[in-house]
Structures are given as C-alpha cells and as structure tokens.
MMTF fields as JSON, N, C-alpha, C and O atoms, coordinates in Angstrom:
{
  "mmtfVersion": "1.0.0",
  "mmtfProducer": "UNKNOWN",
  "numBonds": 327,
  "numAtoms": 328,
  "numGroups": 82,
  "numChains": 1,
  "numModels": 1,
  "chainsPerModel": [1],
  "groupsPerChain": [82],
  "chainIdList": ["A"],
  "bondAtomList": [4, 2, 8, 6, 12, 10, 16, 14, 20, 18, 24, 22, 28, 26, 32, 30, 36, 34, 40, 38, 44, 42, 48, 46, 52, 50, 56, 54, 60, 58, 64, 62, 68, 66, 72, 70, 76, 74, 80, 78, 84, 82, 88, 86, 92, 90, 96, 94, 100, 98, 104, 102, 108, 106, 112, 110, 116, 114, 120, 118, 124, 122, 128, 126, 132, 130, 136, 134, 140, 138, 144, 142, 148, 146, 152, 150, 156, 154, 160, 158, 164, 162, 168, 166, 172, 170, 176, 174, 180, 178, 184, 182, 188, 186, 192, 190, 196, 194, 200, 198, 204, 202, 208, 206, 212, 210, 216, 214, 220, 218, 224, 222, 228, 226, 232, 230, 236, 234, 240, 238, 244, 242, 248, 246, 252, 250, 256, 254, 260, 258, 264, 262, 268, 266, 272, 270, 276, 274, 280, 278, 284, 282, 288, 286, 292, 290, 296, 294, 300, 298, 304, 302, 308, 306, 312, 310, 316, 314, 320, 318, 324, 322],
  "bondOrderList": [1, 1, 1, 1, 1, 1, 1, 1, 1, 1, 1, 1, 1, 1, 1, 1, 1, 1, 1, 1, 1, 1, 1, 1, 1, 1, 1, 1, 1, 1, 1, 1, 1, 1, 1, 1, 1, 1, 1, 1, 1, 1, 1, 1, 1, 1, 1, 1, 1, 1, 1, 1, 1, 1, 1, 1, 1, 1, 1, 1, 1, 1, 1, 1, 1, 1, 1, 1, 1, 1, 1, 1, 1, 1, 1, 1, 1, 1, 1, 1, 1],
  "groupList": [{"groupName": "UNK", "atomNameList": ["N", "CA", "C", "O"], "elementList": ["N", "C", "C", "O"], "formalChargeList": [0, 0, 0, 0], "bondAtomList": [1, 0, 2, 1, 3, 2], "bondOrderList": [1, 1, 2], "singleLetterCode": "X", "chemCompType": "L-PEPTIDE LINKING"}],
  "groupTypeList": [0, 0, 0, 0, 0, 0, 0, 0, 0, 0, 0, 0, 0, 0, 0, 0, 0, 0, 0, 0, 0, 0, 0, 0, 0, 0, 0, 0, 0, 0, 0, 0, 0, 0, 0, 0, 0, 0, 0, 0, 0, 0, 0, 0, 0, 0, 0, 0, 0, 0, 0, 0, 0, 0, 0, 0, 0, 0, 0, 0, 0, 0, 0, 0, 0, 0, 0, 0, 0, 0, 0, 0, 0, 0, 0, 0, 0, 0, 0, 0, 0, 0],
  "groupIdList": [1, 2, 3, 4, 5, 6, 7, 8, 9, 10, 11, 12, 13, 14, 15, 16, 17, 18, 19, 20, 21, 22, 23, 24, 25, 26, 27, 28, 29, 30, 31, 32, 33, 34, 35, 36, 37, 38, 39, 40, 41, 42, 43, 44, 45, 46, 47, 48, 49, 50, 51, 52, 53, 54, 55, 56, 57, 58, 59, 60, 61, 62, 63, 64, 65, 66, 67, 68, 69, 70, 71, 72, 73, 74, 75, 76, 77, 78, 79, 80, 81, 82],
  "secStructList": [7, 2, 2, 2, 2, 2, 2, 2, 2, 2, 2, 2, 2, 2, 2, 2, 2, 2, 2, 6, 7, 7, 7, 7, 7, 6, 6, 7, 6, 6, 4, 4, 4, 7, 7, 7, 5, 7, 1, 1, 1, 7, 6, 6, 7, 3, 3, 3, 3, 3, 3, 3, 7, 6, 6, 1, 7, 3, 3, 3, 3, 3, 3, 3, 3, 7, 6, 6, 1, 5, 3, 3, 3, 3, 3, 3, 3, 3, 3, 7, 7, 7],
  "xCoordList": [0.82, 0.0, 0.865, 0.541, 1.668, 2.898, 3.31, 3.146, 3.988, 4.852, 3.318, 3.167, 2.562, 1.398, 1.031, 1.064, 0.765, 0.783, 2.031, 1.99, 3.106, 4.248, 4.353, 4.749, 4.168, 3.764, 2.959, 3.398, 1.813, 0.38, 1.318, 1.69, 1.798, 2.249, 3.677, 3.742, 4.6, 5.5, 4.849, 5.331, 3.587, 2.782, 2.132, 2.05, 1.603, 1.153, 1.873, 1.317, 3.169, 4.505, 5.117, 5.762, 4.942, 5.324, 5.014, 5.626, 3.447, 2.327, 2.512, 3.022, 2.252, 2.408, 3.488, 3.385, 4.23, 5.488, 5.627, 6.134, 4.897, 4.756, 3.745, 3.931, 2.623, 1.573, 1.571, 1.093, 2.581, 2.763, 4.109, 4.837, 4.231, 5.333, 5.552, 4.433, 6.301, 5.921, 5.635, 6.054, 4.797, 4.53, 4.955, 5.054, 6.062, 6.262, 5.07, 4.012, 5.503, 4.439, 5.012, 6.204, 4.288, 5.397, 5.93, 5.764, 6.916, 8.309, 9.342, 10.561, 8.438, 9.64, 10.694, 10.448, 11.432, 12.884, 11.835, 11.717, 11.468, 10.814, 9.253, 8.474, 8.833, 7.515, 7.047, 7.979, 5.978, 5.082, 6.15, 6.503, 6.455, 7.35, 8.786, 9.559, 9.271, 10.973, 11.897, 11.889, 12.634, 14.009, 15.04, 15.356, 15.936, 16.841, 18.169, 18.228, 19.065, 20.215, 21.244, 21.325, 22.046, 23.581, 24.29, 24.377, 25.157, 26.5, 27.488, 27.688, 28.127, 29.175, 28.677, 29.497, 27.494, 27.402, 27.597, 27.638, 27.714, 27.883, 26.625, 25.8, 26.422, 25.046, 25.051, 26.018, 23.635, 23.589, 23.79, 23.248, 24.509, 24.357, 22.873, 21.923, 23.13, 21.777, 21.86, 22.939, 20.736, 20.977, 19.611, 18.726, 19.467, 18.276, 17.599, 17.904, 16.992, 16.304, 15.298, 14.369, 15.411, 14.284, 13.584, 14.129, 12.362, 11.597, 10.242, 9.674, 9.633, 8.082, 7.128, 7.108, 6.645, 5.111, 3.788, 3.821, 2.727, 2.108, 1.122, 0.439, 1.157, 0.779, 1.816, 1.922, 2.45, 3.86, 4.947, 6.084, 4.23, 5.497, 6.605, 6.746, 7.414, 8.808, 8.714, 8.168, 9.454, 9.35, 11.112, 12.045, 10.878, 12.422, 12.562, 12.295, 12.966, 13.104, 14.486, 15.563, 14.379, 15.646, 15.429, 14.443, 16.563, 16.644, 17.902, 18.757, 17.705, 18.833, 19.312, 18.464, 20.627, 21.021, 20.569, 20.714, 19.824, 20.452, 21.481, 22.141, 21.691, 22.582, 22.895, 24.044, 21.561, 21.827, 21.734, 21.333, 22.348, 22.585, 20.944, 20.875, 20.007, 18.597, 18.463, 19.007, 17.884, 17.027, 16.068, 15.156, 15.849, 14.429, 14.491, 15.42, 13.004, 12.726, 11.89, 10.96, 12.678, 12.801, 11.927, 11.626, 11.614, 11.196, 11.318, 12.249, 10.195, 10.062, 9.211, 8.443, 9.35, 9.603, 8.681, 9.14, 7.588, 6.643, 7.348, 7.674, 7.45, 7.286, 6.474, 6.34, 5.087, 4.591, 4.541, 4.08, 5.159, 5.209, 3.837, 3.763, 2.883, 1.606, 1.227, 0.275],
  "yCoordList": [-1.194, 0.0, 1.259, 2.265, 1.191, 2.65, 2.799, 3.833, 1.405, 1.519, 2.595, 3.689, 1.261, 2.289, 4.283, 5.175, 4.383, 5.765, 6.448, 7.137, 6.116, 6.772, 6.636, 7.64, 6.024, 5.975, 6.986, 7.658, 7.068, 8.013, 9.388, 9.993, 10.044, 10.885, 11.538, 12.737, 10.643, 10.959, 11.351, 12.246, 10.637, 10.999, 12.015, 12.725, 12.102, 13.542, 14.922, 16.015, 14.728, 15.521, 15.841, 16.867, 15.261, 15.357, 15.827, 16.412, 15.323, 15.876, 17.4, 18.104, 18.032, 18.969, 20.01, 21.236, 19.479, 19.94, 20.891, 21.904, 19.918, 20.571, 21.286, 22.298, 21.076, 21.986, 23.428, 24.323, 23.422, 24.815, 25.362, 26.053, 24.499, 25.318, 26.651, 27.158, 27.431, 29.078, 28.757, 27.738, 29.651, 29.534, 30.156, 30.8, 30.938, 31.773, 32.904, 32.542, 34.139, 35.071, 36.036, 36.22, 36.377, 37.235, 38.347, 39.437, 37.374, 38.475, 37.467, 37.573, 36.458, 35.195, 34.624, 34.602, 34.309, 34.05, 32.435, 31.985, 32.091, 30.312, 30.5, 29.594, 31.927, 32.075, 30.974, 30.665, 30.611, 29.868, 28.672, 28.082, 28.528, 26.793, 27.039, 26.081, 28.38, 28.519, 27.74, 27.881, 26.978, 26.546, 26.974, 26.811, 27.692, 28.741, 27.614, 26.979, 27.707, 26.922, 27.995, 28.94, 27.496, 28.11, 27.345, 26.677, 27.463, 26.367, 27.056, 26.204, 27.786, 28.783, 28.684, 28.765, 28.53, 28.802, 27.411, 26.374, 27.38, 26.218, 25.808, 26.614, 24.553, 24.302, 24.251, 23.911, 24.687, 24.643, 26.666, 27.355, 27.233, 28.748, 29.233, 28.874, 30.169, 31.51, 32.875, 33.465, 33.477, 34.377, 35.229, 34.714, 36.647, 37.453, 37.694, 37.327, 38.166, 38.865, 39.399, 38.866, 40.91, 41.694, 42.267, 42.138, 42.897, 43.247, 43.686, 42.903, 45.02, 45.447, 44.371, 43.691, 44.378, 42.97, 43.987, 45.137, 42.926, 43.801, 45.099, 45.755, 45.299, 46.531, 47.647, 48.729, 47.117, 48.276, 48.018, 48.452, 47.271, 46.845, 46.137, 45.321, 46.643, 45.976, 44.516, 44.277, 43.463, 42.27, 41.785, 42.019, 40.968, 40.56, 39.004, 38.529, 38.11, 36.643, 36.024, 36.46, 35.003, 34.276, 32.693, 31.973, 32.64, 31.269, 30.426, 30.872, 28.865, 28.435, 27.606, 27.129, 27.258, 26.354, 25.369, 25.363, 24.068, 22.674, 21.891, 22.394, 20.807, 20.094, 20.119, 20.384, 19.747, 19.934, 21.423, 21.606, 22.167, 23.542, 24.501, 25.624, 23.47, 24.376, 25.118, 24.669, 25.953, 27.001, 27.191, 27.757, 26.833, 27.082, 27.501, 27.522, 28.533, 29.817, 29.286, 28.49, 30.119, 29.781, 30.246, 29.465, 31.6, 32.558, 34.2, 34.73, 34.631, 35.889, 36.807, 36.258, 38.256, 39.066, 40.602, 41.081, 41.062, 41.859, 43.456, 43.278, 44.593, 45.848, 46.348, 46.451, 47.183, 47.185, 48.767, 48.901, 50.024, 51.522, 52.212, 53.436, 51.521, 52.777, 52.364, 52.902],
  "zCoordList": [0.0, 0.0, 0.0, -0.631, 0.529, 0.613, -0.855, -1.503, -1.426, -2.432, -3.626, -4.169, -3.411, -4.343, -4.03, -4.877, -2.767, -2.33, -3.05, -4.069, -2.323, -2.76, -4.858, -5.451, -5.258, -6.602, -7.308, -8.242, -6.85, -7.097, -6.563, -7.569, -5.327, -4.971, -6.047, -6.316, -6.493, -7.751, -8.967, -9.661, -9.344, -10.639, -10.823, -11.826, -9.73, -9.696, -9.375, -9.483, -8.97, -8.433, -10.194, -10.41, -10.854, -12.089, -13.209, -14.102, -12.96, -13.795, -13.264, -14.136, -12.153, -11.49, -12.048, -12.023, -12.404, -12.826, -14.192, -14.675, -14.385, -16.156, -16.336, -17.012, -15.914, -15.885, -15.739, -16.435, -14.079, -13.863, -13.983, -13.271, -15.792, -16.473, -16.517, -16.445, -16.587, -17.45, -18.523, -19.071, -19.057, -20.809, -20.851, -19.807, -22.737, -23.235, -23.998, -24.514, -23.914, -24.032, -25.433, -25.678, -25.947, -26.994, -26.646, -26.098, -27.384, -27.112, -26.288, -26.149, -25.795, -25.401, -26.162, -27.368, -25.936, -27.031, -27.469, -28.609, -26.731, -27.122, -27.128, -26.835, -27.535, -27.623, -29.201, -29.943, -29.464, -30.731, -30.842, -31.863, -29.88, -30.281, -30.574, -30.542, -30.892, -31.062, -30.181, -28.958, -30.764, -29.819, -30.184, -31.363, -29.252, -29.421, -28.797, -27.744, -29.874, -29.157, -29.376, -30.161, -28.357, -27.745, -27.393, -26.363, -28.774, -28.568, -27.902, -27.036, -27.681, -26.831, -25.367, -24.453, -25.145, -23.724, -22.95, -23.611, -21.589, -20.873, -20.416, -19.985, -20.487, -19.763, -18.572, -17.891, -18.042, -16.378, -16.472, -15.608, -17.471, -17.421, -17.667, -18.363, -16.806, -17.025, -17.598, -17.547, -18.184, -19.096, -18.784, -18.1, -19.352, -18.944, -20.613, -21.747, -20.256, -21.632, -21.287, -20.68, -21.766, -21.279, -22.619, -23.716, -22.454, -23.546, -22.928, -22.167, -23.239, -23.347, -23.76, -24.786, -23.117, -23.236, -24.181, -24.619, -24.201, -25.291, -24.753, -25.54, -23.604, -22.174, -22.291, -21.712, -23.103, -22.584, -21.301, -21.118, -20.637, -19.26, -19.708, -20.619, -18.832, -19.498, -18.805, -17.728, -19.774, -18.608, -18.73, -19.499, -17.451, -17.469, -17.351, -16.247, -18.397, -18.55, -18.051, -18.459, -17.163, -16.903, -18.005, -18.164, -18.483, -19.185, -18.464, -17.7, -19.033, -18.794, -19.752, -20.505, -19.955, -21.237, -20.761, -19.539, -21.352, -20.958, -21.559, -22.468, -21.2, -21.484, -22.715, -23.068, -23.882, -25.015, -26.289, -27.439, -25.241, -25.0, -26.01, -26.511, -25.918, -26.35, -24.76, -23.751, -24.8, -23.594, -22.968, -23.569, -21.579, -20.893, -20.347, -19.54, -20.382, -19.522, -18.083, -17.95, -17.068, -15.957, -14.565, -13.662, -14.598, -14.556, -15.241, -15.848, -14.92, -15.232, -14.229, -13.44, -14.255, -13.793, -14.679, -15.715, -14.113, -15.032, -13.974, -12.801, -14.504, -14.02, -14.207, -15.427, -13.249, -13.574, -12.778, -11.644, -13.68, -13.5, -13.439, -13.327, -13.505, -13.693, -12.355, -11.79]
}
C-alpha cells in the first residue's frame, strides 16, 4: 500500500510539474514553439532577456542552457510603473 501511495504521490509531483510550467508570451525568445540553441554557452548557465510585453510593461526573462545547450525559460519578472 505505501509503495502504491508513494507511486500516485510521484505521478502527480510530475504531472504537477509541467503543468505549472511558465509559458512563453510574446516576445519570449521560445515564444510559438521557437528553440533557441547556444553552442558557446555552458550548460547549467543563465541568461536574462528583457523586452516590453504587449501593455507596454517591461518584462524581465531568466533562461537556462540545458545540457543539449537548447534554452528554458525559468522565470520571469513583469514591471509594472503605472
């Protein structure tokens, strides 16, 4: 009964995971499906990218290389001046 609990508890820890991915928004470097690779960079590195959203607020994106040096966005960061 545990092994099963503890089972159900990973599946849904996972499912979980992805769900409350970030989505990319436009103006995301991996916004409509783009995969952005970086061969120069090291994986496991982080990088920013900032850009006005479609409000006018500036937003600020953290990415990271992975291994196979494509890029996922990690968090982000809205300013919101008015």
């Amino acid at each position: 009964m545990k092994t099963l609990t503890a089972t159900a508890l990973i599946a849904t820890l996972l499912g979980a995971s992805s769900a409350l991915a970030l989505q990319p928004i436009p103006g995301s470097i991996t916004y409509n499906g783009h995969q952005s690779r970086l061969e120069k960079a090291p994986a496991g590195s982080n990088f920013f990218h900032t850009f006005f959203g479609q409000n006018g607020e500036q937003v600020r994106e953290t990415y990271q290389v992975n291994a196979d040096h494509s890029v996922s966005l990690v968090s982000r960061a809205v300013a919101n001046d008015k």
